[in-house]
TORKOL-4160 file (C-alpha; in steps of 0.2 Angstrom, whole numbers, padded with zeros to 4 digits, m for minus):
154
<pt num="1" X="m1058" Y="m0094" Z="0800"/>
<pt num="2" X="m1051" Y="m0080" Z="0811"/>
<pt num="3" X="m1037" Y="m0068" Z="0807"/>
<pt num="4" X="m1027" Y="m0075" Z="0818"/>
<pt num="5" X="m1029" Y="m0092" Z="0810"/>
<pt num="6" X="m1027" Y="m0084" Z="0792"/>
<pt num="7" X="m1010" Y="m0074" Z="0797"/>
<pt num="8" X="m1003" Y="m0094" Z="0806"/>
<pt num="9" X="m1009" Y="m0103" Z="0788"/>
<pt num="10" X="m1001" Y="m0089" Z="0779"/>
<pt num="11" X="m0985" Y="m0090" Z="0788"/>
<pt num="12" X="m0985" Y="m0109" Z="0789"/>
<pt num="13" X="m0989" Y="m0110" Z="0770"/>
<pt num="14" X="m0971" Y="m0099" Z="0768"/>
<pt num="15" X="m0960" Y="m0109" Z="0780"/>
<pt num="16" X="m0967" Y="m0126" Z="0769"/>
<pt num="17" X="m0965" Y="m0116" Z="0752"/>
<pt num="18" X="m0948" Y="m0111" Z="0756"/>
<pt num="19" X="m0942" Y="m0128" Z="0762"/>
<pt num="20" X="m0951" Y="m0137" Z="0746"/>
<pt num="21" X="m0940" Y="m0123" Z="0737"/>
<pt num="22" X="m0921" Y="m0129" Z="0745"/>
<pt num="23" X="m0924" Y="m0148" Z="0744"/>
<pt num="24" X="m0933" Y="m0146" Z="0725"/>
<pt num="25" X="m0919" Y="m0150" Z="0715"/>
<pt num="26" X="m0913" Y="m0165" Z="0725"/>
<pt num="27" X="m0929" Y="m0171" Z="0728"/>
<pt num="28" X="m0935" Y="m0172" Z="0709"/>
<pt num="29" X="m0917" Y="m0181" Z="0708"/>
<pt num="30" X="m0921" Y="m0194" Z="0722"/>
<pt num="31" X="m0938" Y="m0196" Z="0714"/>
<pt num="32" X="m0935" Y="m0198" Z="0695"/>
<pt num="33" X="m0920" Y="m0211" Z="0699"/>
<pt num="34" X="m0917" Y="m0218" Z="0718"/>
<pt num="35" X="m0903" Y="m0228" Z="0716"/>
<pt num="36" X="m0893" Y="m0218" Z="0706"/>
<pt num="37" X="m0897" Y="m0200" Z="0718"/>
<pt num="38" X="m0892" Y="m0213" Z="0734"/>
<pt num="39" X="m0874" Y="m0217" Z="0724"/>
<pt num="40" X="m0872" Y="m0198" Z="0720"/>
<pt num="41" X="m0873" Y="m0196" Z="0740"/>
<pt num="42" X="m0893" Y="m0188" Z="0740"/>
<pt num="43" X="m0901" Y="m0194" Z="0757"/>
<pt num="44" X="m0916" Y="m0200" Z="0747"/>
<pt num="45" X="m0923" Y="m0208" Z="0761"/>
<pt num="46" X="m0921" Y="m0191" Z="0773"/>
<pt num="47" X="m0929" Y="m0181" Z="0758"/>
<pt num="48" X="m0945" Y="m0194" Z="0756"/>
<pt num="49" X="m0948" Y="m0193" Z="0775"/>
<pt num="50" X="m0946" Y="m0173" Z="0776"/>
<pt num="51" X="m0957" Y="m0172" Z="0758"/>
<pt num="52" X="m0971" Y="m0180" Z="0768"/>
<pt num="53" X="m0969" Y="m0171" Z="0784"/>
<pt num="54" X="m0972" Y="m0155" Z="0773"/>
<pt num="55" X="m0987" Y="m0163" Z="0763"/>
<pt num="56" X="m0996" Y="m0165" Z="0781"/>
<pt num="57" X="m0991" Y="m0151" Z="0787"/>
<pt num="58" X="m0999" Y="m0141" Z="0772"/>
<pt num="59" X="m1012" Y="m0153" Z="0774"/>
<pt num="60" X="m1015" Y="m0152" Z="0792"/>
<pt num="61" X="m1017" Y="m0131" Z="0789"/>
<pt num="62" X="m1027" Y="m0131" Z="0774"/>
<pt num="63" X="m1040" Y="m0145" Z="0778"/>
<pt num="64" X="m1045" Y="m0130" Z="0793"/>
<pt num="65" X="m1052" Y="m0118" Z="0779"/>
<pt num="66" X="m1057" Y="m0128" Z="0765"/>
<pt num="67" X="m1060" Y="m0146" Z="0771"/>
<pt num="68" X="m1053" Y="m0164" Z="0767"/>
<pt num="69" X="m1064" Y="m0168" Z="0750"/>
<pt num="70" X="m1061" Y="m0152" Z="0744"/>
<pt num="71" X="m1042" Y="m0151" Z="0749"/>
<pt num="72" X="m1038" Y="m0170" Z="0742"/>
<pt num="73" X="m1047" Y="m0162" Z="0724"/>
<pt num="74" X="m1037" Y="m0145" Z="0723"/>
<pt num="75" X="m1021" Y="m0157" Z="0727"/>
<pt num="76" X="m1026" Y="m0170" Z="0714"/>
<pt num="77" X="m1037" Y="m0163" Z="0700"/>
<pt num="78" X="m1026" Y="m0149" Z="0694"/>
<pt num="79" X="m1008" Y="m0161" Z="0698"/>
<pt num="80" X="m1015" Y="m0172" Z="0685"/>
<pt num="81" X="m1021" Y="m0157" Z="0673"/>
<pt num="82" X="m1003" Y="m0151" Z="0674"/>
<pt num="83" X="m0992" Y="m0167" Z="0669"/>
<pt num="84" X="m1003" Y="m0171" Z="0656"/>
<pt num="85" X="m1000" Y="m0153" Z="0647"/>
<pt num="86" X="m0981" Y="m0154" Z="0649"/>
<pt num="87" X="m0967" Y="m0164" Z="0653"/>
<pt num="88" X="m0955" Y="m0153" Z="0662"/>
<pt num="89" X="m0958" Y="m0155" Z="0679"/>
<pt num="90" X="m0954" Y="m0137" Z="0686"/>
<pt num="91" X="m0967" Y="m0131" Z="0672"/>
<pt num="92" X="m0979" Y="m0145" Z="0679"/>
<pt num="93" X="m0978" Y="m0137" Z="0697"/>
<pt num="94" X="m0981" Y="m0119" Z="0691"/>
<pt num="95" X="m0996" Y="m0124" Z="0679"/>
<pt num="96" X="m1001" Y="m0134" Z="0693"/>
<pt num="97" X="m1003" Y="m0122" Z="0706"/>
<pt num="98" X="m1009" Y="m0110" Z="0692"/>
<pt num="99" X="m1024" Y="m0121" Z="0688"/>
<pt num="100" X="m1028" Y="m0123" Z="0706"/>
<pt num="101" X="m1030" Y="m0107" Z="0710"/>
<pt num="102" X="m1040" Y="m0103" Z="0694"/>
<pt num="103" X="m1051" Y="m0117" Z="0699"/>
<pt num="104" X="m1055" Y="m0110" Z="0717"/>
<pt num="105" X="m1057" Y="m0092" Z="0709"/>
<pt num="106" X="m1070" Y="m0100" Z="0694"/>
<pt num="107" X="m1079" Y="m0112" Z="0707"/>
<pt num="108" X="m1083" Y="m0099" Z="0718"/>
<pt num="109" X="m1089" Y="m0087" Z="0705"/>
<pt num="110" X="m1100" Y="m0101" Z="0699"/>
<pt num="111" X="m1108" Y="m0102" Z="0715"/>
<pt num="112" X="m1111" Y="m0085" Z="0716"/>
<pt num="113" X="m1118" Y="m0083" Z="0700"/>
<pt num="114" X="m1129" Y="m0100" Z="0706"/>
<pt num="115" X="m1134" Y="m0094" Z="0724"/>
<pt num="116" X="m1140" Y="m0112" Z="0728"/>
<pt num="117" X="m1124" Y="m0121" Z="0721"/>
<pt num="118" X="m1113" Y="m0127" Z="0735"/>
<pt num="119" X="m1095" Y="m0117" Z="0731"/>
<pt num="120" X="m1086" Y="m0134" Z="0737"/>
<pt num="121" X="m1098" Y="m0144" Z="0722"/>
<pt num="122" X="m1094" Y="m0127" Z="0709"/>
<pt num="123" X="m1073" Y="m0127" Z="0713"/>
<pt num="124" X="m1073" Y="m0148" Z="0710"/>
<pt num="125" X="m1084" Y="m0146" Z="0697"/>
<pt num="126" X="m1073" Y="m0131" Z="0688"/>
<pt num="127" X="m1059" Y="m0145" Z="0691"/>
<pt num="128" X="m1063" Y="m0160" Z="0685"/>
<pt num="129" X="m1070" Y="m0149" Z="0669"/>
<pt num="130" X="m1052" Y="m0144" Z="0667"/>
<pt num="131" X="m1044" Y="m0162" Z="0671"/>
<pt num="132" X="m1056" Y="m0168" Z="0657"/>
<pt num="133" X="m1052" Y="m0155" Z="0643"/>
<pt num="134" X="m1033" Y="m0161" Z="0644"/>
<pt num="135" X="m1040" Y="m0179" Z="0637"/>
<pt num="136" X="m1044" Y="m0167" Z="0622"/>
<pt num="137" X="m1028" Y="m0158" Z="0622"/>
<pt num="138" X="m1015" Y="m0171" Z="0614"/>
<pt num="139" X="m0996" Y="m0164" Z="0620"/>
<pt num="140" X="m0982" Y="m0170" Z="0608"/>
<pt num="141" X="m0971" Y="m0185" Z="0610"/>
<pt num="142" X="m0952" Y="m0181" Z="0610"/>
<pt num="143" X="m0943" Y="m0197" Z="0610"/>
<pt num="144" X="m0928" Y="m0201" Z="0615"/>
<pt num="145" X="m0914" Y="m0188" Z="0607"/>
<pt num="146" X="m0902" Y="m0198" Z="0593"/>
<pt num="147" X="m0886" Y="m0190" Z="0587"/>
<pt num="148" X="m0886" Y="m0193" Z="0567"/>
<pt num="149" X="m0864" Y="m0197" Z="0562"/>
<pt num="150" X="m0860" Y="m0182" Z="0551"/>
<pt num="151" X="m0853" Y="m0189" Z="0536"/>
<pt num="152" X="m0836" Y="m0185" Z="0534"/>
<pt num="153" X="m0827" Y="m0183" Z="0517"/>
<pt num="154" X="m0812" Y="m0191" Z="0515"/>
């Protein structure tokens, strides 16, 4: 990958972070309840066309430097990691973007460690390693929130 081609990912990753940034908040909206964001006036269908326009867009740039198979596991592998070790979904994004990059930065010290493994095999590898330890982590239940009456004394 040239420079040139580093500095238009770079800036092209920026353009798509900071749109994903302005629609976040009525996008999670129009994803957790449809019907109810399209009465509150959210263009829920608008936001899932855009979304998608942004996911190939980040697609379309990334797949240059790192490849398909390795870009639908660094999308997928630590996405799943991520909701199974919380439930709030901005922390989800965070810890999933975290994990990804950890991921990259473990596989490819693996394969240099391990001259003749394959840094694409090392970074899914690294993955799916993390993926499978959440199985091992159990995250606690919160059910649904009940107000208990307050006894009054009369």
């Amino acid at each position: 990958m040239s420079s040139s081609s580093a500095v238009v990912a770079a800036l092209v990753a920026a353009g798509v972070g900071l749109l994903v940034v302005l629609i976040a908040r009525p996008l999670l909206f129009a994803t957790l309840d449809e019907a109810v964001a399209a009465a509150r006036g959210v263009p829920v269908r608008l936001l899932g066309y855009g979304f998608l326009t942004l996911a190939g867009i980040s697609a379309a740039e990334a797949t240059q430097a790192v490849g398909s198979l390795l870009l639908l596991g660094l999308l997928a592998a630590p996405a799943g990691a991520a909701i199974r070790l919380t439930d709030r979904p901005y922390r989800a994004l965070t810890l999933s973007a975290g994990l990804a990059v950890l991921e990259m930065w473990a596989g490819l010290f693996a394969s240099y460690a391990v001259p003749k493994m394959p840094p694409s095999f090392a970074i899914m590898a690294a993955a799916t390693a993390v993926y499978t330890a959440t199985f091992l982590i159990r995250r606690p239940v919160h059910g649904p929130r009940t107000r208990t009456a307050v006894p009054t004394g009369t």
